[in-house]
C-alpha positions in Angstrom: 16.4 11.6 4.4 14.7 8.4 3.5 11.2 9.8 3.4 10.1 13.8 3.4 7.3 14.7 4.7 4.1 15.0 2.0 5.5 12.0 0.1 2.8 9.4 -0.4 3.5 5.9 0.0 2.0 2.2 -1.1 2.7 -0.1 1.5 2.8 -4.2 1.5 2.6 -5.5 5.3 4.8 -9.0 5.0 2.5 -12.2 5.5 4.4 -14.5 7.7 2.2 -17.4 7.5 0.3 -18.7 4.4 -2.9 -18.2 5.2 -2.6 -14.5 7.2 -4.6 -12.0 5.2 -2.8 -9.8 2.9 -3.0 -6.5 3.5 -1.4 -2.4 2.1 -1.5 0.7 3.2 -1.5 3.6 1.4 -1.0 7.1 2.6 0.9 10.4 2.9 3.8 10.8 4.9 3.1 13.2 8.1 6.8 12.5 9.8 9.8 10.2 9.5 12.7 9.6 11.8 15.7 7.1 12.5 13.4 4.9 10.2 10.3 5.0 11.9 7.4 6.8 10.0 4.1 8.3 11.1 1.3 7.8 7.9 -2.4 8.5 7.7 -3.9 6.8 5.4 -6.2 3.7 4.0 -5.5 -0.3 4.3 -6.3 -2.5 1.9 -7.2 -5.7 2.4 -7.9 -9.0 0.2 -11.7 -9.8 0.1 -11.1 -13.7 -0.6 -15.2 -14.3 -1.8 -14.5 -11.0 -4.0 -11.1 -11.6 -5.0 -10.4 -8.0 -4.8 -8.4 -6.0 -2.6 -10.9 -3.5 -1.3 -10.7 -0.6 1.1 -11.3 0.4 4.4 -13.7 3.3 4.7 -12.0 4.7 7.8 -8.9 6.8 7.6 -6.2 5.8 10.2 -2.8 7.1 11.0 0.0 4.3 11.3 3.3 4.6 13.1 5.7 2.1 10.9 9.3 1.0 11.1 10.2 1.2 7.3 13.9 -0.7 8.5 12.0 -3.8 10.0 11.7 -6.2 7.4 8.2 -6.4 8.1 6.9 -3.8 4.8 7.7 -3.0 1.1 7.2 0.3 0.9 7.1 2.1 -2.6 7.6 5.8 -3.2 4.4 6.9 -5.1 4.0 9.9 -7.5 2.6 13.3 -5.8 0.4 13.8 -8.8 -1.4 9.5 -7.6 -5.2 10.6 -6.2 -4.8 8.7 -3.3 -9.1 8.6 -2.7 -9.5 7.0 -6.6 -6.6 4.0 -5.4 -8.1 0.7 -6.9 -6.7 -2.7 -7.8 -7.0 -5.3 -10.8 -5.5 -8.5 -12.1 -3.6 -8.0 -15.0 -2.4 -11.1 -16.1 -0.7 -12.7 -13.6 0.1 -9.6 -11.9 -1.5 -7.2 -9.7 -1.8 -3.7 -11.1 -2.8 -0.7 -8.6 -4.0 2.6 -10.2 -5.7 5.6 -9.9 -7.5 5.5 -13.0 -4.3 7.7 -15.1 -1.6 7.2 -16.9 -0.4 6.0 -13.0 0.4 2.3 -12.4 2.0 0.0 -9.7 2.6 -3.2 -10.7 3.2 -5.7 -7.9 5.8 -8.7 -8.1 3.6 -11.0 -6.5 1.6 -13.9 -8.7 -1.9 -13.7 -8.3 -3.4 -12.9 -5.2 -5.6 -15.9 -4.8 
């Protein structure tokens, strides 16, 4: 199985035009089948005035084909505290933490 159940996830949502916002997910796993999964979780989204991807306050649950083309999805570690996510700008890169030893660092060039 691609994905168990429990597993948490950092997701990137494609942008298919230049100026469509840019926006993750990141959740826990609930179910996964044939490809499709069902996540709760937060989005992320790119505050363009802050610079800063910031968070959504609400929790939602997201049913996502992982075989579309249209999201990266990354395996996180079980031990991430998915309520202390945060993003920075690390050189030219985008690093996502929790605040640990824990790091994701993003391929894509700035996100400005």
């Amino acid at each position: 199985m691609i994905l168990k159940q429990g597993e948490k996830i950092h997701v990137i949502h494609r942008r298919f035009f230049e100026k469509e916002a840019r926006r993750h997910f990141v959740g826990v796993v609930e179910a996964y089948e044939d490809g499709v999964a069902r996540v709760t979780g937060h989005i992320y989204a790119l505050d363009k005035t802050e610079g800063m991807f910031e968070r959504r306050p609400e929790a939602r649950t997201r049913i996502m084909s992982i075989v579309s083309g249209d999201v990266f999805v990354n395996v996180i570690p079980n031990t991430v505290n998915l309520d202390a996510i945060f993003y920075k700008q690390v050189k030219r890169a985008i690093r996502v933490s929790d605040g640990t030893d824990w790091h994701l660092d993003l391929s894509e060039i700035a996100w400005l």
